[in-house]
N, C-alpha and C positions, 0 to 999 in steps of 0.2 A: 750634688747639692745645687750647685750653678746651673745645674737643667732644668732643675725642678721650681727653682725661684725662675726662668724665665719662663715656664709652661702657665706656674703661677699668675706672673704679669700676663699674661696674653690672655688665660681664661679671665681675668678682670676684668680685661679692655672687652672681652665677648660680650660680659655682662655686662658694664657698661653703655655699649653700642644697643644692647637688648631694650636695656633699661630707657632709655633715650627715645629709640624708636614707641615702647609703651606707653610714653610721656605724650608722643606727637598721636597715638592712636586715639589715648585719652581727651585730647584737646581737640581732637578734628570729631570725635563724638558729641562734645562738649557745644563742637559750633554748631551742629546739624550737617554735617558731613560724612563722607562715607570713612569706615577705616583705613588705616596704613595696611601695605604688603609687606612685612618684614621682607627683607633681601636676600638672597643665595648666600652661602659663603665666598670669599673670592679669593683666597687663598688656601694656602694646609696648614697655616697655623690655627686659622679657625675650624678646619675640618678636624684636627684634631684637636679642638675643644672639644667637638661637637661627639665628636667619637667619645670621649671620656665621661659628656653627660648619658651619651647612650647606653656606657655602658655601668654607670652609677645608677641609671634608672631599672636596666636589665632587674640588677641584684637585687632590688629593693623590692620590685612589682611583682616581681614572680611568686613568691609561697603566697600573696593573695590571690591569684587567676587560680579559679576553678572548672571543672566540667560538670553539667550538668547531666544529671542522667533521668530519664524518664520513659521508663520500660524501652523499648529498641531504640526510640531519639533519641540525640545526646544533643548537648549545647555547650555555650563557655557561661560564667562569668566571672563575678570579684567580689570578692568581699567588703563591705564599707562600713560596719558597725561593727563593733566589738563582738554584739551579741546577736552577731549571725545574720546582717540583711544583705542578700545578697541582689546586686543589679544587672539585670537582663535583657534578651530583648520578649517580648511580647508574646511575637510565634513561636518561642520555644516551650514556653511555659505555659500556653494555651488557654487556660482559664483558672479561677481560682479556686483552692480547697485539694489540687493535687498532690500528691506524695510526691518525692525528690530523695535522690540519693547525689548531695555533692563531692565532687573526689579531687582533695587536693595534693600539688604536686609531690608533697612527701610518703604519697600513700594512703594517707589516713581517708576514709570515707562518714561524711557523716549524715542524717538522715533530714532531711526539711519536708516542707510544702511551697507552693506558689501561691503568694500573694495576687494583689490585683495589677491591672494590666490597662492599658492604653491602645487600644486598636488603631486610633490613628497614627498615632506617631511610634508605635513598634516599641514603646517604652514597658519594660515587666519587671517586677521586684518579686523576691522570693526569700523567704526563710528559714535559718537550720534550727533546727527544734530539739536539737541534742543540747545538752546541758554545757556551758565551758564560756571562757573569753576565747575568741577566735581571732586572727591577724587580720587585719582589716587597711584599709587605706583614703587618705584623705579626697572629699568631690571637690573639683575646683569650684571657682565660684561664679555664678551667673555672669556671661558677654564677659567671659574672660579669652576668649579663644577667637584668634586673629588670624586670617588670610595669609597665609606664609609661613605659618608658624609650623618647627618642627612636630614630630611626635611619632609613638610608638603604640602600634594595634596589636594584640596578645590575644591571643585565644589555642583553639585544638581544632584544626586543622584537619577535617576531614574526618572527623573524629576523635576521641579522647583517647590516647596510647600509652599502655602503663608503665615503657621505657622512656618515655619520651616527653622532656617535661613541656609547659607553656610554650608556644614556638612566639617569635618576635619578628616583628616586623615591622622599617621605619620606613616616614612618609612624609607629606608636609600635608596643611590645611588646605585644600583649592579654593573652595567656595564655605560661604557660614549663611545659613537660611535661619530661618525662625524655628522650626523645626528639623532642618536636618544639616550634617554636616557632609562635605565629601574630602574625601582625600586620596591619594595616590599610594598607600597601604595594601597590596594585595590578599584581599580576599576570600574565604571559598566555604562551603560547604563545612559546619563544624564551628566556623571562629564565631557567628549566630548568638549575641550577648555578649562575648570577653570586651575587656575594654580599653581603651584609645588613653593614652596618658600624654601631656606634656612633658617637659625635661624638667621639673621640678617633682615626677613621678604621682602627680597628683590627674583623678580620674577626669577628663573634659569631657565623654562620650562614652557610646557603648555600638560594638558594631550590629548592623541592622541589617544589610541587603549588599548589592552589588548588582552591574548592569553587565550583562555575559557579551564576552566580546571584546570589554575594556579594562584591561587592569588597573586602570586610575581612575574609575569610574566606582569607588566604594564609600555606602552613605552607613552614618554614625547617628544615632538619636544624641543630640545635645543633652549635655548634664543640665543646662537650662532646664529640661522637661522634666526631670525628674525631681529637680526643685520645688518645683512648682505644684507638682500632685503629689508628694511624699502621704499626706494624709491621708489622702484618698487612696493611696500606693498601698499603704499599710493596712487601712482598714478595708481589702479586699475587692474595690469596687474592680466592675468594668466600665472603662470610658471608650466612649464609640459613639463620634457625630453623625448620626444617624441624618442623610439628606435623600429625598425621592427622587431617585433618576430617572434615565430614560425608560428603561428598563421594570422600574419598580411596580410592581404592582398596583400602590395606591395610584399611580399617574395614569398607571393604564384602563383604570377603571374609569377613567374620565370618555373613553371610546369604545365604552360596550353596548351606547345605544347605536353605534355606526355603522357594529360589526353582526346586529342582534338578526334581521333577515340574511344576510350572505353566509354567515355560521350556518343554515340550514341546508345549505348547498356545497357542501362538506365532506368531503369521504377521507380514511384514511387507504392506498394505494400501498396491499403487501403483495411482496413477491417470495414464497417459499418459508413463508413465516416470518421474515424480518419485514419493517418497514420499511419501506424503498421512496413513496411519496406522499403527497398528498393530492387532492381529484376535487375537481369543482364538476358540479352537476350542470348539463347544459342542455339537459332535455328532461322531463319528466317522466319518460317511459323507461329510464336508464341508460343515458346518455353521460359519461363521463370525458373530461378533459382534464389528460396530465401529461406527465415529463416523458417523453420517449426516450430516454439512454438509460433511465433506472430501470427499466421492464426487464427483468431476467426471469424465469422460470415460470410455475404456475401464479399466476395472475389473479388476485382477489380484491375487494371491495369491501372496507369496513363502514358500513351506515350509523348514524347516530344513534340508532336504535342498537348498536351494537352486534348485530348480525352481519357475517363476512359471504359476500354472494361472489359464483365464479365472476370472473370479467375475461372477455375474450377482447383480443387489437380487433378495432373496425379499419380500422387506417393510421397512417403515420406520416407527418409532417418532418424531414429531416433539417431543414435550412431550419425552423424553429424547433425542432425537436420536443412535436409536440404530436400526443397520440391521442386519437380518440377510442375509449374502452366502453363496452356495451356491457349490464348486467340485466341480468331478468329481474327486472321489477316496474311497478310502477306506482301512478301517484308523487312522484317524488318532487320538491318545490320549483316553482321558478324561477332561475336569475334573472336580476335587474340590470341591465346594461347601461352603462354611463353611456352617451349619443355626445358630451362636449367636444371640444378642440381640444387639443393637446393641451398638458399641463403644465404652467406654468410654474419654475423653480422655486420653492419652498412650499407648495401645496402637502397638507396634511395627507397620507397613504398609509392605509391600514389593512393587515394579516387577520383575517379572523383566525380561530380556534377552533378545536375541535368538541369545544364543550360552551354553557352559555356563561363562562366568566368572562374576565376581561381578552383582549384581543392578543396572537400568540406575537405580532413585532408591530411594531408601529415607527413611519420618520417621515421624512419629508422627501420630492424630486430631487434629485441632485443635478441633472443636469437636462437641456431639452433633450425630444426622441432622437437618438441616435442609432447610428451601425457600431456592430460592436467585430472588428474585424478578426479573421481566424491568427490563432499563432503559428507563426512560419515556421517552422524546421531548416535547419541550419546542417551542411555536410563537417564544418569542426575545421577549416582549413582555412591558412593565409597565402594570398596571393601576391607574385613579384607588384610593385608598383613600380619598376620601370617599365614592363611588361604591359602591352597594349591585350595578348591573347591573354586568356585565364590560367595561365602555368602557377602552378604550385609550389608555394616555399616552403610550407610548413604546414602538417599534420596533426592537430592537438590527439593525444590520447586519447584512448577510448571514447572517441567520437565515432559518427556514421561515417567519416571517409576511411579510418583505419582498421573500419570493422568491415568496410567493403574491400579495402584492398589498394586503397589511392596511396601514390608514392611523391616524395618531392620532384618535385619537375617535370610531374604530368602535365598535361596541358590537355582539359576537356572539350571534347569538340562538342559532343550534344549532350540534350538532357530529352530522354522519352522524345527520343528522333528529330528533337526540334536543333537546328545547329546553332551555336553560340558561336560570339568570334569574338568578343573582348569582356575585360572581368563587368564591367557594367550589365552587361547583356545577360551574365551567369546570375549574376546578385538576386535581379530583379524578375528572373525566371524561377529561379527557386523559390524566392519570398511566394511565391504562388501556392503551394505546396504546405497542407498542415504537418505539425509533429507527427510521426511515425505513418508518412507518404514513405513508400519506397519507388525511385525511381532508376531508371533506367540511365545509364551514363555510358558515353563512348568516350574513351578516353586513347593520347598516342602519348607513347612512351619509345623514345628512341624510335629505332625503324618501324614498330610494332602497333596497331592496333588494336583495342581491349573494351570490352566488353562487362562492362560493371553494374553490379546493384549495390543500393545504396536506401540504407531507410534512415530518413531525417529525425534530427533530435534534437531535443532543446538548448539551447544556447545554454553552458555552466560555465560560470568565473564562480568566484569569489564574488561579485559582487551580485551576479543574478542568484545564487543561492542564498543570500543575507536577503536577498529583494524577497524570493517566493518564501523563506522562512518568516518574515514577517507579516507576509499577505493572509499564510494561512492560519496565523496564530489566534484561536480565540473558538472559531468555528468551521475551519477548512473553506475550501471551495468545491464545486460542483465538478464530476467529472467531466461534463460538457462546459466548458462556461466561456465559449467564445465563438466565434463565428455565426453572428443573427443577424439577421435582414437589417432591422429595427426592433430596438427594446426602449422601456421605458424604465431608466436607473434610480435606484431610490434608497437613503442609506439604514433601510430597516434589516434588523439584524436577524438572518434564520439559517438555521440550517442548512444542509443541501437535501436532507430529505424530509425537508419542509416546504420544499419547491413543488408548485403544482395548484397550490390554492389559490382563490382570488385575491384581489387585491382593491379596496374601497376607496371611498373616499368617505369625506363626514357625513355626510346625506347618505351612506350606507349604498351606492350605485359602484356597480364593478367598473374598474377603468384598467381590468386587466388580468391578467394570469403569472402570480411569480413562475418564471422559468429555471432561472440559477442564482446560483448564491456564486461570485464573479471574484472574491474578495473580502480583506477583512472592511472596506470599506460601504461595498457597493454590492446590491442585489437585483437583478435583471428581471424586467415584466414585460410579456408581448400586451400591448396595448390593445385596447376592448374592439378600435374599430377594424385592427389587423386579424383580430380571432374573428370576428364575424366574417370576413370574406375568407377564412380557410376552414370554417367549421362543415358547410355542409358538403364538402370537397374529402373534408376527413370523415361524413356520415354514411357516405355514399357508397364504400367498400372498394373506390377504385384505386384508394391508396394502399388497402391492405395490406400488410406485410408480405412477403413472397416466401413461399417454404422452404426456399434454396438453401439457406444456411442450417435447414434443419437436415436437408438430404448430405450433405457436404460432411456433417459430422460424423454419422456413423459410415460412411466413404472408409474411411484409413480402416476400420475396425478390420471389414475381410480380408485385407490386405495380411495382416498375421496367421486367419483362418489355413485359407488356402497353402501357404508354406506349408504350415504343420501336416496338413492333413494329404499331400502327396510324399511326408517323409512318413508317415505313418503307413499309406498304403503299401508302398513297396517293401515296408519293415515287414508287416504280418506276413508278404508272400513269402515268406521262409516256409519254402513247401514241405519240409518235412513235416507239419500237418495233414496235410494231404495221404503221404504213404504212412503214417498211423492208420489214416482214416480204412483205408482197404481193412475194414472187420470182415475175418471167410465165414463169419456164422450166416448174415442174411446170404451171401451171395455163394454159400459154398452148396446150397440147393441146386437154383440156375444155374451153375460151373458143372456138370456134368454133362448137358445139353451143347453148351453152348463149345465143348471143347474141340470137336472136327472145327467150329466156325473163326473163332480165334485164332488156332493153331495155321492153317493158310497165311491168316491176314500178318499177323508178324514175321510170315516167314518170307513172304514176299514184301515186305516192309524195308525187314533188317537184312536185305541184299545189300546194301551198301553196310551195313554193321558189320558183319564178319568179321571186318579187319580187325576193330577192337576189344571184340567179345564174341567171336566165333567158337570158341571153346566153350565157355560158360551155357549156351545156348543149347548147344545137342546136349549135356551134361542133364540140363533141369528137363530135357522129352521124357526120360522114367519115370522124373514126377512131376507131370503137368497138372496137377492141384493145387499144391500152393503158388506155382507160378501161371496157370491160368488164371486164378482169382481175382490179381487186380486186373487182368486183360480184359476180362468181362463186362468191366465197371461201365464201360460205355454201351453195353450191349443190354444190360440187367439195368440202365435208365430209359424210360421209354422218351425223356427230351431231349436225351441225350444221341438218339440216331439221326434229326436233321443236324446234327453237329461234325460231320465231315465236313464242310465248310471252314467252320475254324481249321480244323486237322491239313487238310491239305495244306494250309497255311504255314502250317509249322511246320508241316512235313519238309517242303524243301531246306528248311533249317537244317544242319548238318550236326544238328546237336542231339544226338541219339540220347545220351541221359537225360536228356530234360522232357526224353517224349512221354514217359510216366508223370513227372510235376505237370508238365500243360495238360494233361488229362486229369488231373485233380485241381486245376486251377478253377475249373467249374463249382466245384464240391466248396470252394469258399467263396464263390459268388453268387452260389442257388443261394443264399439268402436275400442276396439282391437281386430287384425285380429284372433285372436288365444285365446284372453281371457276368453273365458267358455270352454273350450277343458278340460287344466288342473291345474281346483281350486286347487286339495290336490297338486300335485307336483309345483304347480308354487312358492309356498315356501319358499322350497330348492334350489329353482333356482333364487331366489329374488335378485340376483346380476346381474346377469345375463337378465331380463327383457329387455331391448333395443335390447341387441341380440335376444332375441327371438323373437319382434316383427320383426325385419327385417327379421327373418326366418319366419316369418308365411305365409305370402306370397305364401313363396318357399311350403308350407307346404298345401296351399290349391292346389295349384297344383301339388303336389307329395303326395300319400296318405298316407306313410307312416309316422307319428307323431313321432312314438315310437325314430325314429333317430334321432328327433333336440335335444331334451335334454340331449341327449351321448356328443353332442361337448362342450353342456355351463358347464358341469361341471370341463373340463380343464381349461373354461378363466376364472375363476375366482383366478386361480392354478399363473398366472402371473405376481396377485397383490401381493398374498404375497409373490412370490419371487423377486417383485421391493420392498416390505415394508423391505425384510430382506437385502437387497442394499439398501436401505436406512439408515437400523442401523449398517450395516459395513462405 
């Protein structure tokens, strides 16, 4: 009893101390002043006050937080009439006249619609249309809600879960806007409408968004706003301050007399069906200028007229990565070339389109012509700083040093032959080097010298991945987007395969070629008097592409051929083909003749045979029919008698059973032009086989043989230096 009277005194004095400070907020409003910060607790008696209101409020707030459901979205909110109006946030309820299904936390599901909604300020009201009094809760009241002030955010978390009632979560006020609140209330996906209570369990907000990254970074639409529209809330409107940006169309329509002759000069630049650029026309007979890093595959040309004509590379500019493409046609318009001086920061710079509405980006210089330098690639490694030489203290993960094989307390001597002798020296030689250079490194490790590759990569923390995740939010960047001579930066927002078109000024004269999209800030143009001295340099054909990379790629491809097809040849010679083949029907005619002739020659042959089949041999002389028959076989071919040439070949071979399969090894390569020529050498040339039968050919009609086999031992020389490009 004596606990509870002093828990009593002390939750007084809280309120109190509350009451007091709401007094000083009231009066510093009152002067024109900003409000009080209510203060932290500073001891545990008041923390557990503060506990006791949080958890008076749990009880109380809960059976009103509901989920919204609207076909696979879900949402929070609360209930605040009797008879059903429920307050939301805006994007969850999307517009008005929608079905709703509310589910509150006893289970019970009842049916609504959405009311109207507030686009600006994320404010949405909704209501249940089922018949009943429903539990409901009081809205505080307008600039009731102070900087410091505790409070509890409710909603469904990720979703709506039918074990799992309203989840809770306490926080204080940080900041109080005109429109929005924030607070340090964590939350996420789901809690989207539930609502923010003070410790009097009355509604001061509704939750609205959150900034990814911060957990105390969560904004609340003020119960203010909903005060304030309820009528308009209710009877369905949408409110939405509709202002013309930069963007907007009716603005952009103020620069379609700028963009009206350079639109003509226009093409869209596909590669294999997709979009890849856009192309400014710089000759009339079909002359195109665009982006040289999109060019992949077959190559086209979309005209205004909507006809797609091939386009072949006439040449290509690498430091601006800029191509000139050639289509058959002609007549096509002329560009205007702006002849001024460089353009001064804040100058109007306009995209035209590919049609005659208004222009596709429009902004202003951002800064004078600059170089735009390459991004360096980085090995991932820390170096000692007592250390004058480049010794290694530390290898970050899955960097290029660890993917080459660098260890701590290496100490690099060179890079790509060049020698380093102190870490300055290393820094400043790599910085030379774009992303994904591989370089060559000698590095001593103990007694030992090593020999390393190494391919550079981009610098990742924490904080350069927060850096490039926000660069590229909105519209990406360009796969090329750095390293130019000079570009002209300007902050009109496009694409990267909106890169390639001109770029005007008010008076409609080109002062340019967008190149890359660089950023979500910044879009790069090579300047009108820069393309004029590289255009007829790229018309010329001396730039041409080179076909090397086209011969390079099907390189690796024979490299597989060739294997299979020497384990395939030696598979088929399973000569038991062969002794099938001896059929005695054609040859058991000529086997009579031929039997004095034969009979000699194997017996002077198999003077050395005896020893293993001396018996068997006199045995088959009663019947030398079926066993002169295959004997013949060379005799009953008439191309086959300059063929003692191979035979003596084998002959000295000591391999008496296999003098029948070599004498049928012919019989599976009479179908090739050249296949009995050269048994022992086709071998060594077993890669090579397809070439050769296309040479044999050439081979019966020029009698020299000795020559085809000189060139196959080159092509085989091709694969492994595609197989050793392929392990570079």
């Amino acid at each position: 009893m004596v606990r509870r009277l002093v828990l009593r005194r002390r939750f007084l004095r809280v309120l109190g101390i509350g009451t007091m400070l709401l007094g000083a907020w009231a009066y510093s409003i009152a002067q024109g002043g900003e409000p009080a910060v209510l203060p932290p607790p500073k001891d545990v008696a008041e923390l557990r006050a503060l506990e006791e209101r949080f958890k008076q409020v749990a009880a109380r707030v809960l059976p009103c937080v509901v989920a919204i459901r609207m076909g696979a979205s879900q949402g929070s909110g609360v209930v605040v009439t009797k008879d059903g109006h429920v307050l939301t946030a805006a994007h969850v309820i999307d517009k008005p006249g929608q079905k709703l299904s509310v589910l509150f936390p006893d289970g019970k599901i009842a049916s609504g619609v959405s009311l109207g909604l507030s686009r600006d300020t994320d404010a949405g009201l909704a209501k249940i249309t089922d018949p009943g009094q429903w539990p409901c809760l009081e809205m505080a009241k307008a600039d009731s809600v102070l900087p410091g002030a505790w409070c509890l955010a409710v909603g469904h978390p990720l979703g709506h879960q039918p074990d799992r009632p309203p989840v809770v979560r306490v926080g204080r006020v940080l900041r109080v806007w005109e429109h929005v609140l924030q607070t340090d209330c964590p939350l996420v996906a789901g809690d989207s409408g539930g609502p923010l209570f003070d410790l009097d369990g009355r509604v001061i907000g509704v939750n609205s968004r959150i900034s990814a990254g911060q957990t105390s970074a969560n904004f609340h639409v003020p119960i203010d706003v909903y005060h304030q529209l309820w009528e308009r809330l209710t009877k369905g409107e949408v409110l939405e301050r509709k202002v013309a940006g930069k963007e907007s169309g009716e603005l952009k329509g103020a620069f379609r007399p700028a963009v009206a002759q350079a639109g003509q000069c226009l093409v869209r630049v596909r590669c294999d069906g997709q979009d890849a650029a856009l192309g400014t026309i710089v000759g009339p007979d079909g002359w195109v200028l665009t982006k040289a890093s999109q060019l992949k595959g077959r190559v086209v040309c979309r005209t205004r007229d909507g006809q797609e004509r091939d386009a072949r590379i006439v040449g290509v500019n690498p430091a601006y990565d800029l191509a000139m493409l050639k289509i058959e046609v002609s007549g096509l318009p002329a560009i205007d070339w702006s002849t001024a001086d460089a353009l001064p920061v804040g100058q109007w710079v306009v995209t035209p389109g590919l049609d005659d509405g208004p222009p596709l980006a429009i902004g202003v210089v951002s800064v004078p012509e600059r170089r735009i330098p390459p991004e360096s690639g980085v090995l991932g490694i820390f170096m000692f700083a007592t250390d004058e030489a480049p010794r290694i203290e530390r290898v970050l993960p899955n960097s290029a040093a660890q993917k080459a094989g660098l260890a701590p307390n290496d100490v690099i001597l060179q890079v790509n032959d060049k020698p380093v002798r102190t870490r300055v020296e290393l820094i400043a030689l790599l910085k030379q080097f774009r992303v994904g250079t591989t370089v060559k490194l000698r590095v001593q490790r103990g007694d030992k010298t090593l020999e390393l590759a190494a391919t550079l990569a981009r610098m990742r923390n924490e904080a350069t991945e927060r850096r490039d995740r926000q660069n590229v939010a909105g519209t990406g960047v360009s796969e090329r987007h750095d390293d130019f001579p000079q570009v002209l930066q300007h902050d009109s927002v496009l694409l990267p395969n909106d890169c390639g078109g001109p770029l005007v000024d008010l008076s409609g004269r080109v002062v340019g070629v967008n190149i890359a999209r660089g950023g979500r800030t910044e879009t790069y143009a090579i300047p009108a008097d820069v393309l004029l001295t590289l255009m007829y340099d790229l018309m010329s054909g001396r730039l041409a592409p080179k076909p090397e990379p086209k011969e390079t790629k099907p390189a690796p491809k024979p490299e597989p051929k060739p294997e299979p097809k020497p384990e395939t040849k030696p598979a088929p010679k399973p000569e038991p083909k062969p002794e099938p083949k001896p059929e005695p029907k054609p040859e058991a005619k000529p086997a009579p003749k031929p039997e004095p002739k034969p009979e000699p020659k194997p017996e002077a042959k198999p003077s050395p045979k005896p020893e293993p089949k001396a018996e068997p041999k006199p045995t088959p002389k009663p019947e030398p029919k079926p066993e002169s028959k295959p004997e013949p076989k060379p005799e009953a071919k008439p191309a086959a008698k300059p063929e003692p040439k191979p035979e003596p070949k084998s002959e000295p071979k000591p391999e008496s059973p296999q003098s029948e399969p070599k004498r049928a090894v012919p019989k599976q390569e009479l179908p090739k032009p050249t296949g009995p020529n050269p048994p022992s050498a086709s071998e060594p040339a077993k890669p090579g086989h397809p070439k050769e039968s296309s040479s044999k050919p050439d081979a019966a009609k020029v009698p020299p043989k000795p020559e085809l086999p000189k060139p196959q031992p080159p092509k085989p020389e091709p694969s492994k230096s595609s197989s050793a490009l392929v392990d570079v």
